[in-house]
N, C-alpha and C positions, 0 to 999 in steps of 0.2 A: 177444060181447065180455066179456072175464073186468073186474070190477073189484075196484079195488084198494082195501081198506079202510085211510083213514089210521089212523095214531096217536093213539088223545084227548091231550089236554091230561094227564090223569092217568097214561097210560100214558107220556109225554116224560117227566114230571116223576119218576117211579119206575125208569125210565131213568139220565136225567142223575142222579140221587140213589146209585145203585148205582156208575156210573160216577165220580162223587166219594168214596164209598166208597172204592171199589179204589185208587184216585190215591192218597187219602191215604192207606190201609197201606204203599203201596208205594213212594213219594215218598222219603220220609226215609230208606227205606234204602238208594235208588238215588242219593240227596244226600251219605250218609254213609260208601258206598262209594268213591265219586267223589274226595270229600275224601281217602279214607285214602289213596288211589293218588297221589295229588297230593300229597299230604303225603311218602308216601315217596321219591318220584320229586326232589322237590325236596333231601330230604335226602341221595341220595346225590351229587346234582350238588353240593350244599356241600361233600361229601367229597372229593368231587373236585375241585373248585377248590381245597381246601387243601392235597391230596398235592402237588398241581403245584405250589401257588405256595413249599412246604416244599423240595420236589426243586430248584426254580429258588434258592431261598436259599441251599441249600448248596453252589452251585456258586460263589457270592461269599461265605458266613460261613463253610463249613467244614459236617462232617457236625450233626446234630441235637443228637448226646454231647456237642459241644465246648461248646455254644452257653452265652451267661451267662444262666444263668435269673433270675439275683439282680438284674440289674440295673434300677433305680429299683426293688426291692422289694413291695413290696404297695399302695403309698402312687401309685406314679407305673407301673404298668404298663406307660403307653403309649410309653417308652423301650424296653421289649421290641419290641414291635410294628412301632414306626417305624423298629427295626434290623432285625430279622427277618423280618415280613411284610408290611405295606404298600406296602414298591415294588416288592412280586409281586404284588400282587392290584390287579382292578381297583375303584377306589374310586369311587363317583361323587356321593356326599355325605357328609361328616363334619357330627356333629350333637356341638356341645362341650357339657361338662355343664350349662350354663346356659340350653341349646337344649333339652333335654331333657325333653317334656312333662308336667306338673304330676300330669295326672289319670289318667295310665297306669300299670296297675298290675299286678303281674304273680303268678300263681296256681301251687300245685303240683298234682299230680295228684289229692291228696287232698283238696283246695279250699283248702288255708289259703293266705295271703300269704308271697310265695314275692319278695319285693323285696329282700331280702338274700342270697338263696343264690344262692353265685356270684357276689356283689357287682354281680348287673343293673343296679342302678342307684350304682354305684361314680363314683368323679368322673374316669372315662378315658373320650376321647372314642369316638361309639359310630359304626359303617362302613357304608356301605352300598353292599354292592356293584351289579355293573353290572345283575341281574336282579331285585334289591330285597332280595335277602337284607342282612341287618341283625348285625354283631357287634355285639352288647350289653357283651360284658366279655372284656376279659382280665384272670383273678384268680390272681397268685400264691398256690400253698398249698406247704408242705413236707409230704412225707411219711416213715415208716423205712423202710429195707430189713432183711431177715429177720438182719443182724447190728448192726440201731440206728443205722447210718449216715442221717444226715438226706440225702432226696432234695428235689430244688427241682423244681418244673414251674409249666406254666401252662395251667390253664382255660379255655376258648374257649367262650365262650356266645350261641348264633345263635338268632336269630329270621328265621324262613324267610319271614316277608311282612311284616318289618317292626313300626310299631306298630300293623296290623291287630288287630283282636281274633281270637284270644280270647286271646290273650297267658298262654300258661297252657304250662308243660311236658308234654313225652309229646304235643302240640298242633301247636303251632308253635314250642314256645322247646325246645331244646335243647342237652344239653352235651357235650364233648368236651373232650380237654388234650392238652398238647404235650411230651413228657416226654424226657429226653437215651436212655433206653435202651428209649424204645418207639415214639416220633418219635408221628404226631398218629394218636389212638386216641378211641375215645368214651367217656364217661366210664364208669366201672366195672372200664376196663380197664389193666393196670400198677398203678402206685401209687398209690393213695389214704389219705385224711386218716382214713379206715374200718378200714384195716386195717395190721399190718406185713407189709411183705414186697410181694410181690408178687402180681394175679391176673394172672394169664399167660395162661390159656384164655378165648377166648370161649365161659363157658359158658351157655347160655341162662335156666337157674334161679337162675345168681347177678345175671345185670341182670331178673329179675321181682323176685326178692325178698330180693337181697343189700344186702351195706354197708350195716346197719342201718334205717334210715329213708330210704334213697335209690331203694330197689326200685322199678320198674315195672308200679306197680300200683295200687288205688284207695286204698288206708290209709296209702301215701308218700309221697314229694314227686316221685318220678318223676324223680331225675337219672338216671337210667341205662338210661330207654327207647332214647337213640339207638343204645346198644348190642344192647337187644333186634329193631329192624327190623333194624339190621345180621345180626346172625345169621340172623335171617328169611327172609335173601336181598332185602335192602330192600324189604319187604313188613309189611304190618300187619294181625295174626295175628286172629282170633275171641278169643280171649282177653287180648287188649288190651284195657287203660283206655280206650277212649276215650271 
């Protein structure tokens, strides 16, 4: 009869030791893959819930061009909203600015505080729809067109799990606007406060490192990552912030 010599004690424990080794190299970046896919995945379903609830407006406001961007101004947004998209989408809590958590704070890519850009924490009520995603802000801005005529739009600023952490763009917070001659885009794309004129192309090197300090990347504030997964093919690249 053949016997079987156990394991010592020191031989389990250089074992289980090597096998915690391996876990933890490999852990984080099976954690952090996971996340990105889910991160993307989630972002383009927000796309898509907003093409539809856009297409469903215009069959009662008129196409996107007509719409009044100016109305209630900077001050009161959520006259845009309540004309335009809220009784497209499905809402399933509204959180009014008084509801709006004290110690939640919100970051750019490049780590500074990022609680103004965008007007995140602006005094228009913030949405949340039926899957948790979160509008944060709708921000009036004007921008020119390449002969100085002033353009009107509006910013859309989503928080894909809410006030989950990490609360931080190019993460989970991201931007996008609603504009009359490019209907809802992410942000970096059409007009912006960055530039005159217009960017027309999704090009991939101007949402890494365009529009001044807006780029998608670690030295910016990262408004213009939603553009870069978009191009991506809603995917999040190796050379992503994240």
């Amino acid at each position: 009869m053949i016997k079987l010599r156990a394991f010592t004690m020191a031989e389990v424990l250089i074992t289980l030791g090597i096998i915690g080794i391996v876990a933890a190299m490999t852990l984080p970046s099976l954690i952090g893959n996971y996340q990105k896919k889910q991160t993307a995945i989630q972002l383009k379903k927000f796309y898509s819930i907003m093409q539809q609830a856009i297409a469903t407006s215009e069959l009662q406001n008129g196409e996107v061009k007509y719409w009044n961007f100016k109305i209630g101004g900077n001050k009161n947004t959520e006259i845009f909203a309540n004309t335009y998209l809220t009784p497209y989408l499905k809402i399933i809590k509204t959180y009014m600015p008084e509801d709006f958590p004290a110690d939640i704070h919100y970051k750019c890519v490049n780590g500074k505080n990022c609680d103004s850009y965008g007007e995140v924490k602006n005094n228009n009520p913030k949405l949340v729809l039926a899957d948790g995603t979160m509008i944060l802000a709708t921000d009036y801005f004007e921008a020119k067109d390449i002969n100085n005529n002033t353009i009107s739009a509006i910013n859309i600023i989503v928080d894909i799990n809410g006030f989950k952490k990490p609360n931080q763009y190019g993460r989970d917070v991201f931007a996008f606007s609603i504009q009359p001659d490019f209907g809802f885009v992410p942000a970096g794309v059409g007009y912006t406060s960055a530039m005159q004129g217009a960017q027309q192309a999704y090009s991939r090197d101007w949402f890494l490192t365009g529009g001044q300090e807006r780029g998608c990347n670690r030295k910016q504030n990262g408004f213009y990552c939603a553009g870069l997964i978009m191009t991506d093919g809603w995917e999040i690249k190796d050379d992503y912030p994240w």
